[in-house]
N, C-alpha and C positions, 0 to 999 in steps of 0.2 A: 436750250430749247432748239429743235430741229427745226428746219423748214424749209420742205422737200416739194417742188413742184411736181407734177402730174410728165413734165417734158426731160425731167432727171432722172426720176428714176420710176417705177412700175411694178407692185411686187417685187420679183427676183430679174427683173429687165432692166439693163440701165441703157441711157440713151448718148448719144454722141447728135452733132450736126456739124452740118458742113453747108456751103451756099451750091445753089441750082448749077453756076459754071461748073465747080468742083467737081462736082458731082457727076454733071455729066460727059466730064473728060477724064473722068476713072472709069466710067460707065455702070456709078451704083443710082438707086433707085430711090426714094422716099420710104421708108418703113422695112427696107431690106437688113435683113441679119448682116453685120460684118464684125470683124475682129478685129481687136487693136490691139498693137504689140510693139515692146521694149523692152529691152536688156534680156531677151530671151524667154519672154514671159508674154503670156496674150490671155484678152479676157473677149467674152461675147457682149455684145452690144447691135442695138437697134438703133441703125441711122433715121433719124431727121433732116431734111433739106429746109435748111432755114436761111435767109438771104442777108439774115443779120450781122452771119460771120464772113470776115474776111476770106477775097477769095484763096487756095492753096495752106486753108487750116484746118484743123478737127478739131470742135470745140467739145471737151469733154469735163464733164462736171470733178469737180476736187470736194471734199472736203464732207460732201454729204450731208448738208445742213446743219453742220457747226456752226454755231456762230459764237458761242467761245470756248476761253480756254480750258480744257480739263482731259482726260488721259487720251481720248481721241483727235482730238484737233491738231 
């Protein structure tokens, strides 16, 4: 069974967050387009300013409402 909050993902939108400091010492915004990128590789996503995450981290969702195991998890 999935289970996808509304702050995960959005149609074809997925979400990231980061806390209000973070944020405003990169100088992104709440609901701003950015991209995340590694190993050469970047996807689009829609930031969230949420205060929950540690400051100096991008919290980005894994897994996509897996919650067990079978050929996607």
């Amino acid at each position: 069974m999935k289970t996808l909050r509304s702050t995960e993902l959005e149609g074809n939108t997925m979400f990231v967050r980061m806390n209000s400091a973070t944020a405003r010492k990169k100088g992104f915004e709440d609901a701003e387009p950015v991209r995340i990128s590694a190993g050469g590789k970047a996807i689009p996503a829609t930031l969230r300013v949420y205060d929950g995450v540690m400051d100096g981290v991008v919290a980005v969702c894994a897994g996509y409402g897996h919650t067990v195991l079978d050929g996607f998890s």
